[in-house]
N, C-alpha and C positions, 0 to 999 in steps of 0.2 A: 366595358372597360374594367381592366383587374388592374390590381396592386398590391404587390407585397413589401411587408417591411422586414428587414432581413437580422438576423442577429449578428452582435458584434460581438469579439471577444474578449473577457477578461484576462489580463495580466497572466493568473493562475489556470488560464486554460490557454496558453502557448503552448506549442510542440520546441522544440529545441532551434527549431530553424524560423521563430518568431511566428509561423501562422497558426491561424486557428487548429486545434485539433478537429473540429466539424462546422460544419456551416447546417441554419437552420431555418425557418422559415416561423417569425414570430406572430405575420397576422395576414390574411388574405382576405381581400376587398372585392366584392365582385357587383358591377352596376348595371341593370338593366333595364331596359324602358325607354319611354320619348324623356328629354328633358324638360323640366318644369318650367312652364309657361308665368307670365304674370311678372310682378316686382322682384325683383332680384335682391336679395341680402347685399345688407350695406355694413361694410366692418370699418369702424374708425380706427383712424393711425396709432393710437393711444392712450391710455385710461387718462381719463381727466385727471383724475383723485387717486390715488392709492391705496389702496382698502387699510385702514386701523389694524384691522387683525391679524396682516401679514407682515407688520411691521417687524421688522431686525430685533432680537433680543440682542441688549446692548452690555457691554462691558461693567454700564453701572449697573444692572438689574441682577446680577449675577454675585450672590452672596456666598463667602465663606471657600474655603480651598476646594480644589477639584476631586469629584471623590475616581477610584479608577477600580474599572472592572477588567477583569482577564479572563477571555475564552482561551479555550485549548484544548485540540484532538489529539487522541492518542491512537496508537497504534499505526498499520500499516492499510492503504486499502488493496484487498485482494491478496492477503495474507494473513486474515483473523481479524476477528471486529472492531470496528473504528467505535472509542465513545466520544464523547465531548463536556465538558465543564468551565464552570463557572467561579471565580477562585478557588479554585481547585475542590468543586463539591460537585456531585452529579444532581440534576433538578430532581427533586424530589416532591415538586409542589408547594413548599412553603415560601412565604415573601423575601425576596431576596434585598432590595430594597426598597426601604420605605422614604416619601417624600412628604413635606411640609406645601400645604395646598397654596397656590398663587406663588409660588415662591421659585426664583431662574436656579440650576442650580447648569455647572460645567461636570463632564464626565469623561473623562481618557479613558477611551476603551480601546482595549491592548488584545491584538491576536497572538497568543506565544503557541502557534501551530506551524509546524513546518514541514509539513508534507500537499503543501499549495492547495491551503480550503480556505474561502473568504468566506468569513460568519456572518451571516444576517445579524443585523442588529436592529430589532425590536421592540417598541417598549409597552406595546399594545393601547394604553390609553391615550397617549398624546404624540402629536409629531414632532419633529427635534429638527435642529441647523446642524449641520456640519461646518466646524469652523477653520478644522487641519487634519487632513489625511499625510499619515507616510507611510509608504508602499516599499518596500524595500526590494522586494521584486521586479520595484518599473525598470520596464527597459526604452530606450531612443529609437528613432524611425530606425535605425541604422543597423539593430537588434543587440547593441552594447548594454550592460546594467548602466543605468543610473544611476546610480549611487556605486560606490565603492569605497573600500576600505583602509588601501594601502596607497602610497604615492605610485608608488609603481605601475599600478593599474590604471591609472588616470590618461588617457590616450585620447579623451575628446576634450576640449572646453566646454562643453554642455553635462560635461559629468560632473557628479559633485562628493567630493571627498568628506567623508566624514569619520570620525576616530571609534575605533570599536572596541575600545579601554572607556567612553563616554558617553553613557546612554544619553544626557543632554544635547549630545550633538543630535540623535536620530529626529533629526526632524525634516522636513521639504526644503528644498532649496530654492523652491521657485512658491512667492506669493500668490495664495488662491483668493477668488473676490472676496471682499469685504463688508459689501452693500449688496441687500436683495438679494440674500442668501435663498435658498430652497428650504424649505419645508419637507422633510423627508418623514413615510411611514417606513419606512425596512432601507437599511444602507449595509451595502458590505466592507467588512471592515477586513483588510488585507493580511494575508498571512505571513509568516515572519520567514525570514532567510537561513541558513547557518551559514555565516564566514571562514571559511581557514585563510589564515596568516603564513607568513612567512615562515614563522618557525613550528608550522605543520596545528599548534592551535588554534579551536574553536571558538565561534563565538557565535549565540544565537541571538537575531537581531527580531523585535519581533512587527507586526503590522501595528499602527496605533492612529488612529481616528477621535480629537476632541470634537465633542458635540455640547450645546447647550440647549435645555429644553424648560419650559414652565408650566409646572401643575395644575392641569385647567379643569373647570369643569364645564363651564360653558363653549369651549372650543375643542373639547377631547375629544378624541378620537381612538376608531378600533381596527 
């Protein structure tokens, strides 16, 4: 018996006509042999208990304003070298931020890249919640953007209009869970759009992903 698990596409790896640019093959399972004799595994319906340490960082745990970080590639790919940065600094190896140990803190991490690269977002000691992703590049089964800028564009009820004079508005339109979030080590953080308007101006909208995370040492991770 084989099985493969197959890869799915990102957003930023559409071709123009909404399909994948390639199809890949992410793991191959191959079984052979008599099958195993004897008691058969028994999987209960449910955890009794919910483990403590998986628990939700909550709204109360979470001190002090959000801080925000912005990736951003430059350049063209296949036209001279792509680099990338970190407010606007190339890693150099020095700490870029420092945190207060046990302590929740929130972080808007903002993709201002517009040439469709989602940035891992890393933080190497600890795993983090994702609590709002906006994608500005989502598109509908139907291959329409998701979001748009102008009334005029607005062609489905499932699209959602948002003002590109008001970076407040960029945010989701549709509520992600809220309870029993994921635990995330590496999350891609979406890359930003450029809009033109009616009157032929720009505007660049960018990817932005808030996450919350707590400084652990007994639960860190690498």
């Amino acid at each position: 018996m084989a099985n493969s698990a197959r890869g799915k596409r990102h957003s930023d790896l559409a071709g123009t006509s909404g399909e994948p640019v390639f199809d890949y093959n992410l793991l191959s399972v191959s079984v052979t042999g008599s099958p195993a004799q004897g008691r058969q595994a028994e999987f209960i319906p449910e955890m009794k208990h919910f483990p403590a340490f998986l628990a939700d960082i909550t709204e109360e745990e979470v001190k002090g304003s959000a801080r925000t970080i912005t990736y951003a590639s430059h350049g063209q790919p296949g036209s001279g070298p792509v680099f990338h940065t970190i407010d606007g600094k190339l890693f150099d190896g020095t700490v870029g931020a420092s945190v207060v140990l046990s302590k929740a803190e929130e972080w808007k991490v903002v993709n201002d890249s517009y040439i469709q690269i989602s940035h891992p977002f890393h933080i190497h000691i600890n795993p983090f919640q994702i609590v709002e992703v906006f994608e500005p590049n989502a598109t509908l089964p139907d291959g329409k953007n998701k979001y748009v800028f102008q009334a005029a564009d607005k062609t489905s009820p499932d699209q959602c209009l948002l003002d590109p004079q008001k970076p407040e508005t960029w945010k989701p339109c549709d509520a992600g869970p809220k309870a029993n979030l994921i635990w995330w080590d590496v999350f891609p953080i979406p890359s930003g759009r450029t809009v033109t308007l009616a009157d032929n101006a720009t505007v660049n909208v960018p990817g932005i992903s808030r996450c919350a995370a707590v400084s652990w040492i007994t639960r860190a991770c690498t």
